[in-house]
C-alpha positions as CSV (number, residue, x, y, z in Angstrom):
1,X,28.5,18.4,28.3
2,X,27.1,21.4,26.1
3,X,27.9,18.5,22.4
4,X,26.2,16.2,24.7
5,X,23.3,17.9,25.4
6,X,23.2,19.1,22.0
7,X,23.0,15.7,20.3
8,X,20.5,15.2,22.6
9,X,18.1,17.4,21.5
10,X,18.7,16.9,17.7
11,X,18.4,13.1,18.1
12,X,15.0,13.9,20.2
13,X,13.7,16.0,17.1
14,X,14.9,13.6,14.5
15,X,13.2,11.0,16.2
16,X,9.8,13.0,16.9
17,X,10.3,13.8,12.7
18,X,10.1,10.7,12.1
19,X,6.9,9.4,13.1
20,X,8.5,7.3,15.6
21,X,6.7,9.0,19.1
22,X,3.5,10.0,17.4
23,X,1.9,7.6,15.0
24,X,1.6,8.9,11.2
25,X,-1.7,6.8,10.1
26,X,-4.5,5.7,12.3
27,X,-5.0,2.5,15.0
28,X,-8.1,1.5,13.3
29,X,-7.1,-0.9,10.5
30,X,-10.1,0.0,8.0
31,X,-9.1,3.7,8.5
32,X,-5.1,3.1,8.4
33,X,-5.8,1.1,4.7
34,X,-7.7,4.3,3.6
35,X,-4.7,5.8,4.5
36,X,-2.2,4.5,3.1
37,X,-4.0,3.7,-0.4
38,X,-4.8,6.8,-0.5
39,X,-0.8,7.9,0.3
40,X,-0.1,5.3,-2.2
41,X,-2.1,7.2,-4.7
42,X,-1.1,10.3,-4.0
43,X,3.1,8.8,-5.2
44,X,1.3,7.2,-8.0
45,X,0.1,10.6,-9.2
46,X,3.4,12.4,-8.8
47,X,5.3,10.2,-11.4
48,X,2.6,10.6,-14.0
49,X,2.7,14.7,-12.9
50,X,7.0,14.2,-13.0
51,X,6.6,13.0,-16.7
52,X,3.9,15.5,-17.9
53,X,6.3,18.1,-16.5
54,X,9.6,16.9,-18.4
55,X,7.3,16.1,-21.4
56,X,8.6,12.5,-21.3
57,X,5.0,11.3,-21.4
58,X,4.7,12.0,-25.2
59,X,5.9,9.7,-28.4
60,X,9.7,10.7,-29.8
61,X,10.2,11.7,-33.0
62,X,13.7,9.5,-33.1
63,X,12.1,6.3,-33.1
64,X,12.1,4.4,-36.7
65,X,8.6,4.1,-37.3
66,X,6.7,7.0,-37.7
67,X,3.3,7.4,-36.3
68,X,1.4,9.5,-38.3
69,X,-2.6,8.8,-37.8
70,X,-3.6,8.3,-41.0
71,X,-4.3,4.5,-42.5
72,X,-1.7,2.4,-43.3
73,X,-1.9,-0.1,-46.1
């Protein structure tokens, strides 16, 4: 009985987590697109953020052809 009731309650706060019981972005559809493009956004920004951090965002210095700024013939 006590597993039972147990479950219970984890399953009801997984589920209430979850966005299932109260609603994550608005009924209004011109509000809920705000919404999400703006969540959208928001992931967009964390890749470019990721990259930065790991300094992946810059050129190699392995690669074959050297970039070096000046003018090339």
């Amino acid at each position: 009985m006590r597993r039972m009731l147990l479950a219970i309650a984890a399953s009801a706060f997984i589920l209430s987590q979850s966005g299932c019981f109260i609603n994550m972005y608005s009924s209004d559809p011109n509000r809920r697109m705000s919404q999400l493009l703006n969540q959208s956004e928001d992931l967009r920004q964390i890749e470019l953020e990721w990259e930065r951090i790991w300094l992946s965002d810059m050129p190699s210095h392995l690669t074959p052809e050297r970039v070096h700024g000046g003018l090339m013939p």
